[in-house]
C-alpha positions in Angstrom: 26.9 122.3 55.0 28.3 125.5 53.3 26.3 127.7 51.3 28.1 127.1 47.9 27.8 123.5 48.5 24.0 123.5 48.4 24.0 125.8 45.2 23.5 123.4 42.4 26.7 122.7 40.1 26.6 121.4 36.3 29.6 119.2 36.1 31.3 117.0 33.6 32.2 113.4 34.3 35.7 114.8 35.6 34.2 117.2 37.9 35.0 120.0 36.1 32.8 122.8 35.6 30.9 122.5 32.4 32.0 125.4 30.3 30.2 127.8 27.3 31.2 126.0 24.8 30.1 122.6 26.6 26.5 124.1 26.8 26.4 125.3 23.0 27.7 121.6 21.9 25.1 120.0 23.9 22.2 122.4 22.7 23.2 122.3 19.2 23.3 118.0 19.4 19.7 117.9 21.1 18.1 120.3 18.6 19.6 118.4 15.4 18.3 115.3 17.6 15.2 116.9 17.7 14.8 117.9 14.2 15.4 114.5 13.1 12.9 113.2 15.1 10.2 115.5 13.8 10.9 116.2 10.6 8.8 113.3 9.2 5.8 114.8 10.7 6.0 118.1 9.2 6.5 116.7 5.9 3.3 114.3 6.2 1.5 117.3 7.7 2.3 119.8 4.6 1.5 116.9 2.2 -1.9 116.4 4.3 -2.4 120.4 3.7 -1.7 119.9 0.0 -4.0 117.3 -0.4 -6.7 118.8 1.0 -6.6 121.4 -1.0 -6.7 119.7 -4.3 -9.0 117.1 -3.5 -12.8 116.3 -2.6 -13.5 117.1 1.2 -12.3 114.1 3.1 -8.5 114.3 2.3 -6.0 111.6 3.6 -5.2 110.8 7.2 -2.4 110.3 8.7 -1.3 106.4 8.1 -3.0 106.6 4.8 -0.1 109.1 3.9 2.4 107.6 5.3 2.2 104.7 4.0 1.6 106.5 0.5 5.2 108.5 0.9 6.6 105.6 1.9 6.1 103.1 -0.8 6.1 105.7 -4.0 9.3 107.7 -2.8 10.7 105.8 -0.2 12.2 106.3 3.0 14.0 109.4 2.0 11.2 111.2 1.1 10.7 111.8 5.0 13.6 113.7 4.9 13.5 115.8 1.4 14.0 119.4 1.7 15.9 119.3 4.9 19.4 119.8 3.1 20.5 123.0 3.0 22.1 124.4 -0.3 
């Protein structure tokens, strides 16, 4: 075996080599993937914060909020202050 054959390769489908602007493409898509995913939580989580502040000891958990988002503001609410202007 040669020596650059055992050095590991990142290629495409096509065998080309995967260039810069391949590898900022695919990091940009995975962190938009990933802020999709968990921007819900940090939503319920500062709304949790909130909460707790104003209110006896005790607060909300975490389905108990959720569920509250979810049927006074709807779906969307999951997602508010995500736009930017």
């Amino acid at each position: 075996m040669r020596s650059d054959q055992s050095k590991s390769k990142s290629n495409t489908k096509d065998g080309t080599s995967a260039t810069p602007v391949d590898w900022m493409f695919a990091s940009a898509t995975s962190k938009v993937i990933a802020c999709l995913i968990t921007y819900p939580h940090e939503v319920i989580r500062s709304r949790m914060m909130d909460t707790r502040c104003l209110s006896k000891p005790g607060g909300k958990n975490l389905l108990t909020m959720t569920r509250e988002i979810l049927e006074n503001e709807g779906f969307r609410a999951f997602y508010k202050g995500m736009h930017v202007r």
